[in-house]
N, C-alpha and C positions, 0 to 999 in steps of 0.2 A: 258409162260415166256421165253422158247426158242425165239420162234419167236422175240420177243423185242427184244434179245441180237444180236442174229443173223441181224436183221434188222438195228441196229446202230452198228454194232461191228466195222465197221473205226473210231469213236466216242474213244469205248473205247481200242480199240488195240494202239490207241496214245499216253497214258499215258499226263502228266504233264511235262511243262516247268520248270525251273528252276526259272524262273518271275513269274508265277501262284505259284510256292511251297511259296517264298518269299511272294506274295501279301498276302496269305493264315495264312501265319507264323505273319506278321504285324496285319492282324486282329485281330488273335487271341489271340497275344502280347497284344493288347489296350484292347480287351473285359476285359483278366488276371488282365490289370492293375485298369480296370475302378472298377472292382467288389472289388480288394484289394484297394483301396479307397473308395470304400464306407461301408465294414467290418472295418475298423481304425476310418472315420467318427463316423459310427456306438457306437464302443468302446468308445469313447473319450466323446462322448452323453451319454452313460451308468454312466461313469463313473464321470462325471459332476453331472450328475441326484441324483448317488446315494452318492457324496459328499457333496450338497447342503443337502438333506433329510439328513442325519445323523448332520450336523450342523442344521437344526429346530428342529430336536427331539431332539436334547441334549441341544438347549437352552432353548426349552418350557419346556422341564423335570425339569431341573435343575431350573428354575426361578417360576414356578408352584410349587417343594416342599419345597423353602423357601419361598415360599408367604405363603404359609400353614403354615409352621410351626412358622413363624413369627405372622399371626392370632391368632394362640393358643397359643402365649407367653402372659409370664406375668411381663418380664422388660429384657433388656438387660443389659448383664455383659460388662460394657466399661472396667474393666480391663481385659477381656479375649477379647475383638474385639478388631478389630484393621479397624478405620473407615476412609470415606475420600479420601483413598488412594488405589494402587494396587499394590500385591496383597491383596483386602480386607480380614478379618476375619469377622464372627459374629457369637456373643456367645450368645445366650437367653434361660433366664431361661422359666421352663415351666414345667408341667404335664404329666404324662404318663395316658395311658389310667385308669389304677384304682387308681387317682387321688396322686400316688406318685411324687415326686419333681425329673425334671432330668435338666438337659441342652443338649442343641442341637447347634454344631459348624458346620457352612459350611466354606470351607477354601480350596483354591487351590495348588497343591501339583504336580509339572509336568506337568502341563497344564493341569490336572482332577480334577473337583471338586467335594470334600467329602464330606460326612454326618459322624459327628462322635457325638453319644448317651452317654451320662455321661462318655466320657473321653475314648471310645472304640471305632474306627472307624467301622459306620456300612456299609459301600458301598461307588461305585463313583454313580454320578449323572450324566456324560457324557459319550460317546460314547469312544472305545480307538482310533478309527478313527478319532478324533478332537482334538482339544486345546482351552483350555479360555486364550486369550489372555487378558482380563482384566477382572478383577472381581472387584465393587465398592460399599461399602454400605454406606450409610449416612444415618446418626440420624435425621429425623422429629420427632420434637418437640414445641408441641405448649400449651398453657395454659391448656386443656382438653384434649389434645390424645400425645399419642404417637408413633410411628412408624419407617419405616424402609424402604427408596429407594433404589432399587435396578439396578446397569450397568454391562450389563455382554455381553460380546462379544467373539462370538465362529469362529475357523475357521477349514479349514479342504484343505488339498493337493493332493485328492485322485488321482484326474483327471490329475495332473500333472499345473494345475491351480489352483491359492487359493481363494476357498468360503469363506467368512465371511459376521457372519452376529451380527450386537447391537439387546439387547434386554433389555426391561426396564420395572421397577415393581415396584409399591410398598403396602406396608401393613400397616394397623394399627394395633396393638396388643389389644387385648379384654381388657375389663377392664380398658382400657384407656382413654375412653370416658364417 
């Protein structure tokens, strides 16, 4: 290894220009910046990604446990809904598991929508990362069934862009047909 140095040492007894420290300095400027752009890229993808995903899981959630529980009804209370319009309510009566009588209200409260069990709120249905910006149920009603459509549109700001997204459902209640 002597030998090497010894061999080039006018090479490195020269040191650096002041134009080579600056070319050096530029590179290494642009590499700093390319990589801190594509770490914010990166970011802004994550967080797109995991804004979208919480607006589908909270509209599938939430439109999935009033199709359910709209199936196992047994009539709607038009004086406890409030239909047609946003924000919608709907009250339907219905059965608990050991064939007691309860009702079940979904109804949006701060852009979350609730489950409330004989007049007790049991839970939200959506993410606290979202908002339902509209919630709509409407009475189908035809000579032999009854039932219940459903318009619910979730949105969410995570990314610093706003996801939304419609979703739509509807049920006939047992008994109906």
């Amino acid at each position: 290894m002597k030998d090497f140095f010894s061999k080039y040492k006018h090479i490195f007894s020269r040191g650096f220009s002041f134009i080579e420290m600056m070319i050096y300095a530029s590179i290494l400027a642009l590499m700093f910046i390319s990589v801190v752009n594509v770490l914010v890229v990166m970011g802004r993808s994550y967080g797109s990604f995991r804004s979208a995903s919480y607006v589908v899981q909270s509209g599938e959630t939430a439109l999935n446990r009033i199709i359910t529980e709209v199936r196992k009804a047994e009539s709607i209370d038009l004086a406890g809904s409030t239909l047609d319009s946003n924000p919608g309510i709907l009250k339907i009566n219905t059965f608990d598991d050991g064939g007691s009588p309860k009702t079940v209200l979904f109804r949006v409260s701060e852009g979350v929508v609730w489950l409330d069990e004989n007049g007790t709120p049991s839970g939200r249905l959506t993410h606290s990362d979202v908002e339902v910006s509209n919630l709509i149920f409407r009475r189908i009603e035809t000579p032999i069934s009854e039932g219940v459509k459903i318009e619910l549109e979730v949105t969410s700001d995570l990314s610093g862009t706003t996801t939304a997204k419609n979703f739509y459902g509807s049920a006939i209640m047992r008994n109906s047909y």
